[in-house]
VOPAGU-2260 file (C-alpha; in pm, 1 decimal, decimal comma):
REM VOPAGU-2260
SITE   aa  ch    i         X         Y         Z
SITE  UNK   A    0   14458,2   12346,6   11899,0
SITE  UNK   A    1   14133,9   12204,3   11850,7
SITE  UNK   A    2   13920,8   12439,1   11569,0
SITE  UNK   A    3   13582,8   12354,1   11744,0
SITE  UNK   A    4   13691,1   12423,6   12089,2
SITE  UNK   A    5   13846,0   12751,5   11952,8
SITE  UNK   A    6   13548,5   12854,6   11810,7
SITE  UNK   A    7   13320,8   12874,2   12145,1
SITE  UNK   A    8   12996,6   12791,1   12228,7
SITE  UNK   A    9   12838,6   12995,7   11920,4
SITE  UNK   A   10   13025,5   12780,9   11672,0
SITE  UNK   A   11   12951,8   12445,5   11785,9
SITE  UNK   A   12   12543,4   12568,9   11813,8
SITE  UNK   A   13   12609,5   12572,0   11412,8
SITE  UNK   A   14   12581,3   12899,7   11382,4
SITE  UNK   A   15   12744,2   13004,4   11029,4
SITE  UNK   A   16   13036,6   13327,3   11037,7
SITE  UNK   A   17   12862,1   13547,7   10884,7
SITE  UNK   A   18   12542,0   13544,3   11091,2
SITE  UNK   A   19   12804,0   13585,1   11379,9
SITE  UNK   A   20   12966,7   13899,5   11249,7
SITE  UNK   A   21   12641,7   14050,3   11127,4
SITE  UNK   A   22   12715,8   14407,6   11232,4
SITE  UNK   A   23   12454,7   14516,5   11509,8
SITE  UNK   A   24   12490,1   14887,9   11515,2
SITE  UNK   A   25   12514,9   15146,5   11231,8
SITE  UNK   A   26   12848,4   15214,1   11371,9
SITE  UNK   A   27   12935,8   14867,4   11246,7
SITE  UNK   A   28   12749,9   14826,6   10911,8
SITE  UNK   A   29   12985,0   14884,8   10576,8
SITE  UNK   A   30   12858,7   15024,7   10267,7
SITE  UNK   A   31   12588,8   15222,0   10169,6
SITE  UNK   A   32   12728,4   15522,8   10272,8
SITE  UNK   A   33   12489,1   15759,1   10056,5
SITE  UNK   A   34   12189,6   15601,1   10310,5
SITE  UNK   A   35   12342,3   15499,9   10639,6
SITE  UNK   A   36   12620,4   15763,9   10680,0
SITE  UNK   A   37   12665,2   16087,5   10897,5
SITE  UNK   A   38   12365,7   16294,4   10817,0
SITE  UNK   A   39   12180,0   16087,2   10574,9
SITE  UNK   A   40   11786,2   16087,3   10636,6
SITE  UNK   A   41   11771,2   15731,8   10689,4
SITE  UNK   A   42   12035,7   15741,2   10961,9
SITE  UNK   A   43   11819,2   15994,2   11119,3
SITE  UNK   A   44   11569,3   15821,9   11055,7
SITE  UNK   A   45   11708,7   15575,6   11240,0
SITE  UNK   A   46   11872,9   15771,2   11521,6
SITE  UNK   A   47   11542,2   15962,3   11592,8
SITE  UNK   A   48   11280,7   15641,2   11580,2
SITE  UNK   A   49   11087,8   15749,8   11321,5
SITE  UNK   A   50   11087,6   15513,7   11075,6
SITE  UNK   A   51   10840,8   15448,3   10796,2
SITE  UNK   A   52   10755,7   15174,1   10521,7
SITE  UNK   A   53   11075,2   15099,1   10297,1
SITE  UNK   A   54   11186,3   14846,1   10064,2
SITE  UNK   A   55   11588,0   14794,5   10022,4
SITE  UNK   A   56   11683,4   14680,2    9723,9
SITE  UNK   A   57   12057,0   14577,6    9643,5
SITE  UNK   A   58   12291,1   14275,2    9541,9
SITE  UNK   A   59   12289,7   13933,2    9776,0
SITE  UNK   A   60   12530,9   14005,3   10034,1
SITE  UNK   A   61   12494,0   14365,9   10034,9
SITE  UNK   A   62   12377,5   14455,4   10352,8
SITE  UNK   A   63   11966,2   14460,0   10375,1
SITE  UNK   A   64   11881,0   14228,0   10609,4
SITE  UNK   A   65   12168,0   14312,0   10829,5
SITE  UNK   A   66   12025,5   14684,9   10815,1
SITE  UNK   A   67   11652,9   14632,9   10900,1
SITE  UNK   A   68   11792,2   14421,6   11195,1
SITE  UNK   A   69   11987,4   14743,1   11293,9
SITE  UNK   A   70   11711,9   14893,9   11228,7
SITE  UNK   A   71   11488,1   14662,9   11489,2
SITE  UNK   A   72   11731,3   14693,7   11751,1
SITE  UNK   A   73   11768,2   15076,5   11738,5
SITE  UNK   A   74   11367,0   15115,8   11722,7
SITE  UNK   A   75   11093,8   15092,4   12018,1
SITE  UNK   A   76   10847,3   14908,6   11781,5
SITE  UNK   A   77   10823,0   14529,4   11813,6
SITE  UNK   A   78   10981,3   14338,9   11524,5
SITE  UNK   A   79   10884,9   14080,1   11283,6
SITE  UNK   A   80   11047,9   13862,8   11042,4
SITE  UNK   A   81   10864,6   13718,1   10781,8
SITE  UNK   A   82   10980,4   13533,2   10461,3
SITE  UNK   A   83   10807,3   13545,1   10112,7
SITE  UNK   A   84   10973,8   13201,5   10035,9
SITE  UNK   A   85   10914,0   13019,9   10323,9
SITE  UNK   A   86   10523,3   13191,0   10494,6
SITE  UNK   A   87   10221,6   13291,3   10325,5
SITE  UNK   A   88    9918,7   13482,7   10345,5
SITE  UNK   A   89    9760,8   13290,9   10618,9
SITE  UNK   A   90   10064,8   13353,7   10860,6
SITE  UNK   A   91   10065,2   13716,8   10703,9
SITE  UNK   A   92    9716,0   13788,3   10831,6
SITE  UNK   A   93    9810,5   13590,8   11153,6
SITE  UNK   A   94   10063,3   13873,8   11222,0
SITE  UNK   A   95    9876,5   14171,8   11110,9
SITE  UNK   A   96    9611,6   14056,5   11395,6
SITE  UNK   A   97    9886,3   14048,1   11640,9
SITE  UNK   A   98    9995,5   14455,0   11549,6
SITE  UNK   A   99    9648,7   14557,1   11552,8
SITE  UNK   A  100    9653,5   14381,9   11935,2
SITE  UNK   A  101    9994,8   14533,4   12059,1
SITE  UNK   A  102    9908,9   14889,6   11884,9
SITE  UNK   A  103    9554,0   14882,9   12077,6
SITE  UNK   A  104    9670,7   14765,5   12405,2
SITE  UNK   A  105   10000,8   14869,4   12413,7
SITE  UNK   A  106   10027,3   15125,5   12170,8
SITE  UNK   A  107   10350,2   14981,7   12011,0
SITE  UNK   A  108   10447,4   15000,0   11631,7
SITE  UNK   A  109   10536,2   14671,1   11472,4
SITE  UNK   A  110   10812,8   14664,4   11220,6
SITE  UNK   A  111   10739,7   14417,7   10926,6
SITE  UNK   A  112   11020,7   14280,2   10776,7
SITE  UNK   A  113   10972,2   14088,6   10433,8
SITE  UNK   A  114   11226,5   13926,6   10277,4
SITE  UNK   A  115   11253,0   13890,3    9927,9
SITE  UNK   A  116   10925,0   14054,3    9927,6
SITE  UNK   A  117   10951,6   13984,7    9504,0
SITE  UNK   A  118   10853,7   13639,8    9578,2
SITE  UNK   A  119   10487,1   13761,9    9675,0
SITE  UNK   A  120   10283,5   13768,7    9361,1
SITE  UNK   A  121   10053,3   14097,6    9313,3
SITE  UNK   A  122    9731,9   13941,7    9460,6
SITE  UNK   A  123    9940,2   13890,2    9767,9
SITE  UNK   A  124   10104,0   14199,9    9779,6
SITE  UNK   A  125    9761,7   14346,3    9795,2
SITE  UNK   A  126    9727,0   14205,4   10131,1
SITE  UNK   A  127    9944,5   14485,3   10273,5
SITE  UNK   A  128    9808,7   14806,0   10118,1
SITE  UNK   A  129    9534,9   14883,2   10372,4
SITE  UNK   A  130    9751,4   14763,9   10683,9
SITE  UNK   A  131   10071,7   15009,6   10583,0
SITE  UNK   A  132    9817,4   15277,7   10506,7
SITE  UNK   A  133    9661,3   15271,0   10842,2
SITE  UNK   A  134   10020,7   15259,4   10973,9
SITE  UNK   A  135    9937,1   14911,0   11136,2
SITE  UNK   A  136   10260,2   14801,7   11026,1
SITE  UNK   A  137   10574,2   14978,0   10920,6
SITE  UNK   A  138   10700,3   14767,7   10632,9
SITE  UNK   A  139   11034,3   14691,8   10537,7
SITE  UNK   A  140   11060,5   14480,7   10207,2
SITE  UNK   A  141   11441,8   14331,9   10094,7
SITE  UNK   A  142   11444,3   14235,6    9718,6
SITE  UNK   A  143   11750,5   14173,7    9468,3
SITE  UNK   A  144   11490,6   14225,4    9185,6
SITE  UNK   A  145   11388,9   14560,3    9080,1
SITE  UNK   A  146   11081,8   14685,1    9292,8
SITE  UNK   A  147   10931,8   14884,5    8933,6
SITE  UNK   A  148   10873,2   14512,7    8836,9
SITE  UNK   A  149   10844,5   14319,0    9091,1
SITE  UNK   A  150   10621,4   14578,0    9365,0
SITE  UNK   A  151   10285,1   14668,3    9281,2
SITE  UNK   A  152   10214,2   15038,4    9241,0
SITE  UNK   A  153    9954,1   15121,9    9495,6
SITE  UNK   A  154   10221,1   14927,2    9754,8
SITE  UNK   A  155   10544,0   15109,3    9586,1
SITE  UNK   A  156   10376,8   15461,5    9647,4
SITE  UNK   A  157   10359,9   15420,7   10026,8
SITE  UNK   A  158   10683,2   15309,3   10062,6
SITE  UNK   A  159   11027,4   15444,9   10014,0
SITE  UNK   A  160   11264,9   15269,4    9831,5
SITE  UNK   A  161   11651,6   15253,8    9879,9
SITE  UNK   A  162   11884,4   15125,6    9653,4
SITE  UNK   A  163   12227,9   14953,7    9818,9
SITE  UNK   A  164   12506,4   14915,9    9617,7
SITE  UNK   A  165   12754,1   14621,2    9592,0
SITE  UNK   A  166   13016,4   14632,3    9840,8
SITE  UNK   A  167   13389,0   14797,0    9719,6
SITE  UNK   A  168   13687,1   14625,7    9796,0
SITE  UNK   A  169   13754,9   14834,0   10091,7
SITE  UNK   A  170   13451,0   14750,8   10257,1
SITE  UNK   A  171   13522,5   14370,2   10209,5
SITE  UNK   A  172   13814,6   14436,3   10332,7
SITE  UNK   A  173   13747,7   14573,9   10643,3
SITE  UNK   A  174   13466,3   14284,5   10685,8
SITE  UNK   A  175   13763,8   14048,0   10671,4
SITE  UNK   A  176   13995,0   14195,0   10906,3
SITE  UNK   A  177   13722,1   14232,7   11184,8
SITE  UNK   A  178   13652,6   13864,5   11173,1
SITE  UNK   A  179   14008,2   13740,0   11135,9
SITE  UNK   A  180   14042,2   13919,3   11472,2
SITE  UNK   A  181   13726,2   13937,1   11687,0
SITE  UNK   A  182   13698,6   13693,8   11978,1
SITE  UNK   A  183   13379,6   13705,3   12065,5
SITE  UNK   A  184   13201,3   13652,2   11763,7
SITE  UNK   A  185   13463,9   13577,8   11507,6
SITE  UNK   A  186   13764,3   13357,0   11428,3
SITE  UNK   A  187   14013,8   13535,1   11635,5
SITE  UNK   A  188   14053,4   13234,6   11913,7
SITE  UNK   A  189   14243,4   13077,7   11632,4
SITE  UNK   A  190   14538,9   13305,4   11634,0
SITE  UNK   A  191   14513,2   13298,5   11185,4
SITE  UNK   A  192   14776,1   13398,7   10974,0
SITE  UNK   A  193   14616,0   13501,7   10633,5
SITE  UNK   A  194   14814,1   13642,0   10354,3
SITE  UNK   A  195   14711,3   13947,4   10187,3
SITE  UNK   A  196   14708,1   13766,0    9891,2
SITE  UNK   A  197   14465,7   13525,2   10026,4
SITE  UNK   A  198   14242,7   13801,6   10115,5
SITE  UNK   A  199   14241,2   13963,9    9792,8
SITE  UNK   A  200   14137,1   13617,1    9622,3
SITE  UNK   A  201   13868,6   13590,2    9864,8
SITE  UNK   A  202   13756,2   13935,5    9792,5
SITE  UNK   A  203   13788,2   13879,8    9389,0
SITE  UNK   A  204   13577,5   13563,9    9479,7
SITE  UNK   A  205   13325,4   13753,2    9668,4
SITE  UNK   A  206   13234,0   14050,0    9412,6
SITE  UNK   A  207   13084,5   14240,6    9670,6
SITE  UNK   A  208   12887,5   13989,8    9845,5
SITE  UNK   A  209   12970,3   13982,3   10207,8
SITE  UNK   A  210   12843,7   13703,5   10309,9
SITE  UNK   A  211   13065,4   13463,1   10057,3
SITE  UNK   A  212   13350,8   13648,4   10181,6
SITE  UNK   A  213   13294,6   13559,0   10532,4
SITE  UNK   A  214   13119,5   13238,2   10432,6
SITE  UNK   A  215   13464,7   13143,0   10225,8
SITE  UNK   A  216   13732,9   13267,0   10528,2
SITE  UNK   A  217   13512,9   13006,1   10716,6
SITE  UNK   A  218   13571,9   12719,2   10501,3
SITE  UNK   A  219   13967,2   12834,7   10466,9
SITE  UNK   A  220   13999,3   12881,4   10848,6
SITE  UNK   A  221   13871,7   12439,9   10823,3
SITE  UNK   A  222   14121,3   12334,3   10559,7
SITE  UNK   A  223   14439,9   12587,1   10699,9
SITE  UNK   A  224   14767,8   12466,7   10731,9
SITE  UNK   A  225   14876,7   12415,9   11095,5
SITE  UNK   A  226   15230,4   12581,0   11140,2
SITE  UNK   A  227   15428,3   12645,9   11466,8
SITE  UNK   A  228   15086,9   12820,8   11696,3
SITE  UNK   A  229   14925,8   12975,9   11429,7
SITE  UNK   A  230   14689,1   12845,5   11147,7
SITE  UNK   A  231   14817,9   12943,5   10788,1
SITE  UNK   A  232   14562,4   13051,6   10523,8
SITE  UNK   A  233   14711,8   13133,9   10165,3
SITE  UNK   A  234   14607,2   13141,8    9852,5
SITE  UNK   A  235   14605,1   12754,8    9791,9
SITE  UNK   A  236   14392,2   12685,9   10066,8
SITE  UNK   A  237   14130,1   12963,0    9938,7
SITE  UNK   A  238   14124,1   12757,2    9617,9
SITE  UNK   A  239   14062,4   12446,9    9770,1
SITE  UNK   A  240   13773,4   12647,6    9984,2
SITE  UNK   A  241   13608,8   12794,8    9649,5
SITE  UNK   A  242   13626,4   12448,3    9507,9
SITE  UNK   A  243   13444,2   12277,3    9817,1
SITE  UNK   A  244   13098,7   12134,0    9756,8
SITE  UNK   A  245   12824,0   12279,2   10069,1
SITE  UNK   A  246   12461,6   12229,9   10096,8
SITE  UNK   A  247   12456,8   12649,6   10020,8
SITE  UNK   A  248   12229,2   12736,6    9704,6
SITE  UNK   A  249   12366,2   13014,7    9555,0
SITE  UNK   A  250   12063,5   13136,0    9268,7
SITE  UNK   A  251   12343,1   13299,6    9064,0
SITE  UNK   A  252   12630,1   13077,3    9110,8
SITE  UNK   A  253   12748,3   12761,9    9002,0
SITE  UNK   A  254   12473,9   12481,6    9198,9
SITE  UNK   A  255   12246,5   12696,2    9036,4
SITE  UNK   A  256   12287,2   12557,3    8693,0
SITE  UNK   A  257   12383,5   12213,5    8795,3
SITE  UNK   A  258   12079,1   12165,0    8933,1
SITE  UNK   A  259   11832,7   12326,7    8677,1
SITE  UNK   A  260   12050,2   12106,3    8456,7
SITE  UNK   A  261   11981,6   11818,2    8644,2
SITE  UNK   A  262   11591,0   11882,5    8643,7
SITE  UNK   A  263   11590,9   11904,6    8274,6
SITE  UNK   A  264   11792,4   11600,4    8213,8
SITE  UNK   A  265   11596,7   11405,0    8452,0
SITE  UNK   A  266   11263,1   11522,5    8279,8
SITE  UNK   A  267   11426,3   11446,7    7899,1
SITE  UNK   A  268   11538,6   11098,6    8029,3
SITE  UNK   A  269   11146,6   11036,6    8145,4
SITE  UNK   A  270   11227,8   11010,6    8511,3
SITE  UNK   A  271   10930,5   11166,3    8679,6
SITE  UNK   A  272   11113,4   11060,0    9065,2
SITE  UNK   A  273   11472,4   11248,7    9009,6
SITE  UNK   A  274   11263,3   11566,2    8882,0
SITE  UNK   A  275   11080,1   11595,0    9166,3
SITE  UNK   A  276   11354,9   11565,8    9408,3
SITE  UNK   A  277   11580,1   11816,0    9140,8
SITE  UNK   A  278   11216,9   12031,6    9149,2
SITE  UNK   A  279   11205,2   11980,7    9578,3
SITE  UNK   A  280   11572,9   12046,8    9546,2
SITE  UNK   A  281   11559,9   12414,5    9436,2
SITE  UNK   A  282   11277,1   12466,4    9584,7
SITE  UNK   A  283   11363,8   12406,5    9920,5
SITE  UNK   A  284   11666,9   12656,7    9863,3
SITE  UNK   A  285   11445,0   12938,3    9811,1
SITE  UNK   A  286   11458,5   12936,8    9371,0
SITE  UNK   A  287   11191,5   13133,8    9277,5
SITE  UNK   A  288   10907,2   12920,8    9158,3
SITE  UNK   A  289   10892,7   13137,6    8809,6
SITE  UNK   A  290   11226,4   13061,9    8699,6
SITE  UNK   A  291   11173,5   12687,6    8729,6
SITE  UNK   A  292   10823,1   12750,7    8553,6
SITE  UNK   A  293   11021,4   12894,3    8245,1
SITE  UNK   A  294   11198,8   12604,0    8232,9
SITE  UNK   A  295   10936,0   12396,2    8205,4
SITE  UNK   A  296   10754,2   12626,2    7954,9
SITE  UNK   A  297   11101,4   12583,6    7754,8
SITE  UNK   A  298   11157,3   12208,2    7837,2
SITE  UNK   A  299   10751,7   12125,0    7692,7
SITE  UNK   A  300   10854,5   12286,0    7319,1
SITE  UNK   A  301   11214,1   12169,3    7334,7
SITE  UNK   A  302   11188,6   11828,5    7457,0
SITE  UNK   A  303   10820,8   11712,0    7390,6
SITE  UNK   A  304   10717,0   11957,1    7159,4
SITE  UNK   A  305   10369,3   11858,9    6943,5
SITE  UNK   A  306   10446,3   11501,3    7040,4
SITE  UNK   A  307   10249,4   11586,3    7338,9
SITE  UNK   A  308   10107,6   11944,9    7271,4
SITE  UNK   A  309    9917,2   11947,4    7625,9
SITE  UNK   A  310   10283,4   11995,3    7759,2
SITE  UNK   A  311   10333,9   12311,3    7708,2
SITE  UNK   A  312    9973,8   12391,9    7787,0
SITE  UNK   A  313    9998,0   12270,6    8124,7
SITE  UNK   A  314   10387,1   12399,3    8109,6
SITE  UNK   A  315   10205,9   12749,5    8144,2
SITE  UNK   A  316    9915,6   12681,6    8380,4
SITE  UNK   A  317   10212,8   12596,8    8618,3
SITE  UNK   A  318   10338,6   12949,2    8550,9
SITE  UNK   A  319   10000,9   13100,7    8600,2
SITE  UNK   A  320    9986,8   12935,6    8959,6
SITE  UNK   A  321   10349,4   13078,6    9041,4
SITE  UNK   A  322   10178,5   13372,2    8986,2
SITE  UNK   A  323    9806,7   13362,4    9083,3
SITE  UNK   A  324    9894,3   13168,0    9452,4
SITE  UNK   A  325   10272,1   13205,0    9499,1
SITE  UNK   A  326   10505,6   12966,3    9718,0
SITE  UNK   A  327   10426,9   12782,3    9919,6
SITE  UNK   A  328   10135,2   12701,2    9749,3
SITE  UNK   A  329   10244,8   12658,9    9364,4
SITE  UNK   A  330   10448,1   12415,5    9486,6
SITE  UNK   A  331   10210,3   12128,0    9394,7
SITE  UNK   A  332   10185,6   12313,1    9052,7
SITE  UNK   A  333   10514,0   12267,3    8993,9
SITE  UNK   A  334   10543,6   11906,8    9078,6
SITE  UNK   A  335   10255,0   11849,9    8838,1
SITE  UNK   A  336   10401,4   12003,9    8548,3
SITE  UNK   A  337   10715,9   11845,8    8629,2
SITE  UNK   A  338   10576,5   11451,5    8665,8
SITE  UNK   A  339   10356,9   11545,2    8340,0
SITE  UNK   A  340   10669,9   11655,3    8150,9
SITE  UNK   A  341   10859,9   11326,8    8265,0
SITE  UNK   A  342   10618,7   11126,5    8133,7
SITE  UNK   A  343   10516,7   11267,7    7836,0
SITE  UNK   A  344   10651,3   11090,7    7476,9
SITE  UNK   A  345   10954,1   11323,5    7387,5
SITE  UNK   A  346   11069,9   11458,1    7065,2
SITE  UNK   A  347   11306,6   11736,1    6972,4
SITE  UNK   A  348   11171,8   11755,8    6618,4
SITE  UNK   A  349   11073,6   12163,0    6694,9
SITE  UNK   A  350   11435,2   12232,6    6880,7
SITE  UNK   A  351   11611,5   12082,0    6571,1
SITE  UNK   A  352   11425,1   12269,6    6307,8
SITE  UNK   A  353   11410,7   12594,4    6458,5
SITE  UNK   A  354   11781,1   12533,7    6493,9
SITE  UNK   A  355   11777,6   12465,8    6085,8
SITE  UNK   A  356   11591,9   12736,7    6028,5
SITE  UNK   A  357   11848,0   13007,9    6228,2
SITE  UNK   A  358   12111,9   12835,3    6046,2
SITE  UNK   A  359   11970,3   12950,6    5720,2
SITE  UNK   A  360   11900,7   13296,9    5773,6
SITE  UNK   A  361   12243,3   13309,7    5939,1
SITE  UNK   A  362   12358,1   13196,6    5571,9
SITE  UNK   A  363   12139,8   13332,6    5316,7
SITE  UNK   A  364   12040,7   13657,5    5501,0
SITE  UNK   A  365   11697,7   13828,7    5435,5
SITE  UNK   A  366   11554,8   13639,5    5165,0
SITE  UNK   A  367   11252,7   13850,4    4980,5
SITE  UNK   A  368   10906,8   13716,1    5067,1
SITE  UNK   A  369   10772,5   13523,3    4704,0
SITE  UNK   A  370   10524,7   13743,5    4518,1
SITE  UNK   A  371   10267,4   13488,1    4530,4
SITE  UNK   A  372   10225,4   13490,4    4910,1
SITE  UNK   A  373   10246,3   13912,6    4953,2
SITE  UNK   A  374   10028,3   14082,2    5094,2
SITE  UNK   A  375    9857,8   14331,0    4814,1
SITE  UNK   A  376    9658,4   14608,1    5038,7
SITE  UNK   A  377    9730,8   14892,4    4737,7
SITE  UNK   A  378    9647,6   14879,2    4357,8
SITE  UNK   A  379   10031,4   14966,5    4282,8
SITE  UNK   A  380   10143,2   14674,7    4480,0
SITE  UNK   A  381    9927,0   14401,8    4292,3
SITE  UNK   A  382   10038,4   14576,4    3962,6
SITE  UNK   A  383   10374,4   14480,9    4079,1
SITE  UNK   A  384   10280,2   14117,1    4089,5
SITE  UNK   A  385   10218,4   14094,2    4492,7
SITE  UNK   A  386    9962,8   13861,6    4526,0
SITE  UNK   A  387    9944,2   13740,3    4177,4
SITE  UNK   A  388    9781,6   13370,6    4134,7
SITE  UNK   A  389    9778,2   13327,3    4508,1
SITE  UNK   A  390    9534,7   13006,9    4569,9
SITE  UNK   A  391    9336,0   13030,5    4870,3
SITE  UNK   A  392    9347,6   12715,0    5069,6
SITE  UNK   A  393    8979,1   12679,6    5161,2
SITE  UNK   A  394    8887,3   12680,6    4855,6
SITE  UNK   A  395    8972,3   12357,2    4753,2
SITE  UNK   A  396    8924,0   12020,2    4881,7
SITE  UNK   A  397    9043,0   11914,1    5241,5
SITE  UNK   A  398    9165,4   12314,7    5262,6
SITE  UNK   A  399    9506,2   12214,0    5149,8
SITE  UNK   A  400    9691,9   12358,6    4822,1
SITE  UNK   A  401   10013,7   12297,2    4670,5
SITE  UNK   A  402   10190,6   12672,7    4588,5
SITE  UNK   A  403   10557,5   12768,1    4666,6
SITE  UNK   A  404   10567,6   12954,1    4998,4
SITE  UNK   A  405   10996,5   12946,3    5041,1
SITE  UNK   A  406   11269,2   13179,7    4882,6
SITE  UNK   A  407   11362,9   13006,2    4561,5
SITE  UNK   A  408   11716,4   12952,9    4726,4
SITE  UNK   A  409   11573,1   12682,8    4992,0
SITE  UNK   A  410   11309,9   12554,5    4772,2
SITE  UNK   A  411   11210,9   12202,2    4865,4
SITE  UNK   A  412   11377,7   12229,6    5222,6
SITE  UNK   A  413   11229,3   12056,8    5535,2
SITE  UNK   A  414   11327,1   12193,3    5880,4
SITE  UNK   A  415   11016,0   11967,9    6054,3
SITE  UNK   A  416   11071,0   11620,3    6024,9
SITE  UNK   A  417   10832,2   11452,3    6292,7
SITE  UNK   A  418   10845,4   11132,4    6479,2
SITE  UNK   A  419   10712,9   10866,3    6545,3
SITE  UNK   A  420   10616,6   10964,2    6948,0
SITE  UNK   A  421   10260,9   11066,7    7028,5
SITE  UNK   A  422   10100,3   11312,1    6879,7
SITE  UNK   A  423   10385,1   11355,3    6600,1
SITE  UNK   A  424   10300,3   11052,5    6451,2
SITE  UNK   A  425    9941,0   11150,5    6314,2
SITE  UNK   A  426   10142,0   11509,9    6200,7
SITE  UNK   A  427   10391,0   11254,4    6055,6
SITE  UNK   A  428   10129,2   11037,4    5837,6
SITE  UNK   A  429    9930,4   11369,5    5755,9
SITE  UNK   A  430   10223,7   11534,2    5613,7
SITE  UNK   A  431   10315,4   11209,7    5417,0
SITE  UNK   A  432    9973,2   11201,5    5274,4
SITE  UNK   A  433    9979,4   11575,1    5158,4
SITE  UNK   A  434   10285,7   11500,7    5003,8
SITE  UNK   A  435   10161,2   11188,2    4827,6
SITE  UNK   A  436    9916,1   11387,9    4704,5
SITE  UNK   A  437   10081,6   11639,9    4541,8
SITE  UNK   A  438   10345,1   11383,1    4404,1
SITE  UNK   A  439   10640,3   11597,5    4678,4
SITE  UNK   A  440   10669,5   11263,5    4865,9
C-alpha cells in the first residue's frame, strides 16, 4: 500500500488532517455543549439565521474557528476571513467597503471573522466600532487571551462573548475514532490498526487541543508499522511522532522556547543576522509581537544593561510600536530593537547584582532600614533617632557624601561591579574616584 495514494487527492494537495476533518455542521462539532447543544441560544441562533457580533474565546484547538465556519455555512450572509496576524487596517477598510456594497445592492449581511482579534492593538480595534454598530458587519472575533484585557470596551459592549472550554477526553476521543475511519476526508483508506493505548497517549499528549490530536495521528499514521494489510500504530510509534521535529509553531509548546532562546543567545553573542532571522522566525509563525518586545525590554537590562543605557530605551519604543501600529507594521520595530541590541557593548553587571542582592535578603531576611537614612515626618520619630545626622548630598561639593546607607550586617558589600564595556566604564572610573576620595577604594 502506498500512504500517498491511500490518502486521495486531498492529501497529496497538502492539505493537513485536521483541516480535513474540520467538522462542517453543528451535528459534527464536539465540545462546547453549554453553547452549541440542543436548545442553547447560540444554536438557535444559528439554526434561525440570526446571528449577531460575538467573540469566542477558548484554548488553541478548542473549536472557534471550526464554529464560525459552521457558522458561515449555516448563514445567508456572505463570509469573510480576516487575520489580525497576517492583514491590517488597510485591508480591514478594504472589506468594510465591500459590505457596505453587497448590503446596498444586494442587501446581504457580511459575517466578519477575526482571528486572534487580541493581536489588534486598541487604536485598531477602534476601526470596527462604528461599522458593527451600524450592523455593516456582524463580527465574530476568536482569541485565546482574555477579551476583559485584550478587547476594548466600547467594542466588548456590542458584542457577545462566549467562552469554550478545553476539550474532555471523550470528545478527543470521538475526534479520533471519526478520522481513523472516515474515507472521504480522513485516514480510513489505510485500513489502521491503533491501540487504545496509543490513543490514550495521543489524547494525554493533546490536553484538549484537537488539532494536535489529529495533527499527531497524522504523523503516527507516516511512521506505522506495516503488518499483514493493515498499518499498526502503538504506543512506540506515538512517541516517535511527539518527538518529530515539523515546521508547526506551537506559542505554548516546546519550539516556542527554543526559539525565543535562540533570539536571545544570538543577540548576547552580538550577532545582529541570526536575530533577525530568530526575530523573522517567530514572527512569521504568528508570535505576538509583545511577547518578543518583553524580551527585548528584559534582554537590554540583562545583557547590556548601563553599558549601553539607550538599550532599554529603544527596548521599549519597540514595545510602544507593538502597540501604537500592531503587526504587520511593528515588524520593522522589532528588527530595529533587535539589530540595536546585537550590537550594543554587553554587560551583565545589573543581572549579577540583582542576583546578589536576592541572595541576601533570601539569607539575612528583613534587615531594619539605618536610622540615619529614615524618613522622620513626626516629632516622636526624630526623638527616636530617625533621621539623626543625616548629611544631605547637595550640600557638599560635587553632591556626593560618604554616610552608611546598608544594614550593619552587609556593611561594605558591593553587588555592582561595572565593566569595562561602554557606558560602564565612565560608571566604573566615577565610582573608583568616589571611593578614592573617601579613602573606601
Amino acid at each position: 500500500m502506498d500512504l500517498f495514494d491511500a490518502m486521495g487527492d486531498e492529501f497529496q494537495k497538502g492539505t493537513p488532517l485536521a483541516d480535513r476533518m474540520r467538522p462542517r455542521t453543528l451535528d459534527e462539532f464536539e465540545g462546547q455543549e453549554e453553547i452549541v447543544g440542543p436548545g442553547q441560544p447560540l444554536r438557535k441562533a444559528i439554526e434561525e439565521d440570526r446571528i449577531s457580533s460575538m467573540i469566542f474565546w477558548g484554548p488553541p484547538g478548542s473549536g472557534k474557528t471550526t464554529l464560525a465556519q459552521i457558522i458561515a455555512n449555516s448563514t445567508s450572509s456572505d463570509f469573510v476571513r480576516f487575520s489580525a496576524v497576517t492583514a491590517g487596517v488597510p485591508e480591514l477598510r478594504r472589506i468594510i467597503e465591500e459590505a457596505k456594497d453587497r448590503r446596498k445592492f444586494n442587501n446581504i449581511s457580511t459575517i466578519l471573522f477575526v482571528d486572534e482579534i487580541h493581536r489588534f492593538n486598541k487604536a485598531q480595534q477602534d476601526a470596527f466600532l462604528p461599522h458593527v454598530e451600524d450592523g455593516t458587519i456582524i463580527l465574530i472575533g476568536a482569541t485565546t487571551e482574555n477579551p476583559s484585557f485584550e478587547v476594548i470596551s466600547p467594542l466588548l459592549s456590542r458584542v457577545r462573548v462566549y467562552v469554550l472550554k478545553r476539550l474532555e477526553i471523550h470528545h478527543l476521543r470521538r475526534i479520533l475514532e471519526r478520522a481513523i475511519s472516515n474515507k472521504e476526508r480522513g485516514l480510513g483508506s489505510l485500513n489502521l490498526d491503533v491501540d487504545n493505548d496509543a490513543i490514550d497517549l495521543i489524547i494525554n499528549i493533546a490536553d484538549g487541543d484537537a488539532r494536535i490530536a489529529l495533527n499527531l495521528l497524522e504523523i503516527s499514521a507516516f511512521l506505522a508499522n506495516k503488518g499483514a494489510d493493515k498499518l499498526k500504530i502503538d504506543v512506540e510509534i506515538v512517541k516517535k511522532a511527539a518527538q518529530e521535529k515539523t515546521l508547526l509553531y506551537d506559542r505554548a509548546g516546546e519550539e516556542h522556547f527554543n526559539l525565543i532562546s535562540a533570539l536571545h543567545k544570538s543577540l548576547r553573542d552580538s550577532d545582529p543576522d541570526a536575530g533577525l532571522y530568530w526575530l523573522g522566525r517567530m514572527l512569521e509563525a504568528g508570535e505576538d509581537p509583545l511577547y518578543i518586545a518583553r524580551r527585548l525590554i528584559r534582554f537590554a537590562s540583562e545583557d547590556v544593561g548601563n553599558a549601553d543605557p539607550h538599550a532599554l530605551v529603544v527596548a521599549v519604543a519597540a514595545m510602544q510600536a507593538c502597540h501604537f501600529i500592531g503587526m504587520p507594521e511593528c515588524d520593522l520595530a522589532l528588527a530595529q530593537a533587535v539589530t540595536y541590541l546585537a550590537t550594543a557593548p554587553k554587560s551583565n553587571s545589573l543581572y549579577a547584582a540583582y542576583g546578589e542582592v536576592k541572595k541576601d535578603i533570601r539569607q539575612y531576611g528583613a534587615l531594619p532600614v539605618p536610622l540615619l537614612i529614615r524618613n522622620a515626618p513626626t516629632r516622636l520619630m526624630k526623638e527616636l533617632g530617625y533621621g539623626k545626622g543625616y548629611k544631605y548630598a547637595h550640600d557638599f561639593p560635587g553632591h556626593i557624601v560618604e554616610q552608611k546607607h546598608m544594614p550593619p550586617q552587609l556593611e561594605g558589600k558591593r553587588y555592582y561591579k561595572p565593566t569595562d564595556q561602554g557606558y560602564e566604564k565612565i560608571i566604573s572610573e566615577r565610582l573608583k574616584n568616589w571611593r578614592k576620595k573617601f579613602g573606601l577604594a
